[in-house]
NUKOLSE-594213 format. One record per residue (C-alpha): x, y, z. Coordinates in nm, 2 decimals, decimal comma. Example, Ala and Ser with C-alpha at 12.3 -4.5 7.8 and 13.67 -1.06 7.14 Angstrom:
BEGIN
PT_1,23_-0,45_0,78
PT_1,37_-0,11_0,71
END
This chain:
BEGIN
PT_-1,76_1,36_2,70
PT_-1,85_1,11_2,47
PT_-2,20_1,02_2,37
PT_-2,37_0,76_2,15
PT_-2,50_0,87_1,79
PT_-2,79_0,99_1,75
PT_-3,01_0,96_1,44
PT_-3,12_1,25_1,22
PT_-2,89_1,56_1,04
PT_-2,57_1,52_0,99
PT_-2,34_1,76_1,22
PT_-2,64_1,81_1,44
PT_-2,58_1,70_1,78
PT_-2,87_1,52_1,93
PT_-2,80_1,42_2,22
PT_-3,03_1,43_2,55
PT_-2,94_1,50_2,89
PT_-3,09_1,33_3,16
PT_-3,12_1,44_3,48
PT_-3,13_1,20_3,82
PT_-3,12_1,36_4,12
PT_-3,04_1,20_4,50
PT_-3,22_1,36_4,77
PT_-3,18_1,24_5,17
PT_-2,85_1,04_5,27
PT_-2,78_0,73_5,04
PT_-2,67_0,44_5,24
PT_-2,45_0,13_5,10
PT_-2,75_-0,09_5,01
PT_-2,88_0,27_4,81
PT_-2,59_0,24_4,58
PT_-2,73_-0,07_4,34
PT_-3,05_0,05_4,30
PT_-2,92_0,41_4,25
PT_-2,73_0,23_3,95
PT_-3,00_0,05_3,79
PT_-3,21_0,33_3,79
PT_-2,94_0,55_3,64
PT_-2,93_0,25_3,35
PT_-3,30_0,28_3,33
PT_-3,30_0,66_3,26
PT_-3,00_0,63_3,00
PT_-3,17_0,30_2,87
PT_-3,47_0,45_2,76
PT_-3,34_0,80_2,65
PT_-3,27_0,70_2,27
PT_-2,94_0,88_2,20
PT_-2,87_1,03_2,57
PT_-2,55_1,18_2,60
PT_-2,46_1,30_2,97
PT_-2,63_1,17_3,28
PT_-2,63_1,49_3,52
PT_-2,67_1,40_3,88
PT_-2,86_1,64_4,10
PT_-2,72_1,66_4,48
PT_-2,83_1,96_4,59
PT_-3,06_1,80_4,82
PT_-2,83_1,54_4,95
PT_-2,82_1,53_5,36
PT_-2,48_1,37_5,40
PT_-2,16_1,46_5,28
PT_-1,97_1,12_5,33
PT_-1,75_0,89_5,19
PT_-2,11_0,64_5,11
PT_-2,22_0,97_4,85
PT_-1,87_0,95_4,73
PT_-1,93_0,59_4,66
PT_-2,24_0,64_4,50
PT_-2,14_0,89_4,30
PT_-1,81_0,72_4,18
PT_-2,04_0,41_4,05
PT_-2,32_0,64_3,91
PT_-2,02_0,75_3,72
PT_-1,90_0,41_3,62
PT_-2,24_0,33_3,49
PT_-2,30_0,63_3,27
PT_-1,94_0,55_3,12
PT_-2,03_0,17_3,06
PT_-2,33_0,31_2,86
PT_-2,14_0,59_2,67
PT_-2,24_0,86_2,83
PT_-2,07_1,14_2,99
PT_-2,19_1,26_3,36
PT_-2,15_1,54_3,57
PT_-2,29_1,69_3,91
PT_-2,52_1,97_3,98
PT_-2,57_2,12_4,35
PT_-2,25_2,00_4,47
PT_-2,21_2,19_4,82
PT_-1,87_2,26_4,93
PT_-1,85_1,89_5,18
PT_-1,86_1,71_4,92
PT_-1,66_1,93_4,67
PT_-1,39_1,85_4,92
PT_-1,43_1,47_4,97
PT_-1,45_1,41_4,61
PT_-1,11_1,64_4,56
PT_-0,97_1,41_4,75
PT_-1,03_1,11_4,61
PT_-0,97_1,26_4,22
PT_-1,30_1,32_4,11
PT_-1,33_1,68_4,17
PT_-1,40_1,76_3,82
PT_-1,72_1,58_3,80
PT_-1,88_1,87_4,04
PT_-1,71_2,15_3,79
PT_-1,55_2,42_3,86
PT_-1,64_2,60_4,22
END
């Protein structure tokens, strides 16, 4: 994980977690704006250090949440910032093991 430095004691880690979660079943045209809003969050949390994305209420399980999810990534590493998936169900464990990014949902 690597995370941009944050002000304040030295060998103190402050970093901030942010937390985005997609609910419902992103389409293609979802993917952009699920980007920029990503870079929003990160943007304005001074010294953010992991973007965690929330799918437990995701509908679909397809290869459009793999998309997303592979440029959500993409984004958070352009702004130095790790990411990582929460509520991953086992559908899309599976899909994103078979593209290579089944460590971003941890282990399960």
């Amino acid at each position: 994980m690597s995370s941009r430095p944050g002000g304040g004691l030295p060998g103190v880690d402050a970093t901030e977690t942010v937390v985005m979660r997609i609910s419902g079943s992103p389409g293609p045209d979802d993917v952009p704006r699920l980007c920029a809003e990503l870079s929003a969050l990160l943007g304005g949390a001074a010294g953010a250090g992991e973007a965690v994305c929330d799918v437990g209420d995701m509908i679909a399980a397809d290869l459009t949440a793999v998309d997303a999810i592979a440029r959500l990534r993409l984004t958070a590493q352009r702004l130095g910032c790790g990411f990582r998936l929460r509520g991953a169900g086992p559908e899309l464990r599976a899909l994103l093991h078979l593209v290579g990014l089944s460590g971003l949902a941890g282990p399960g």
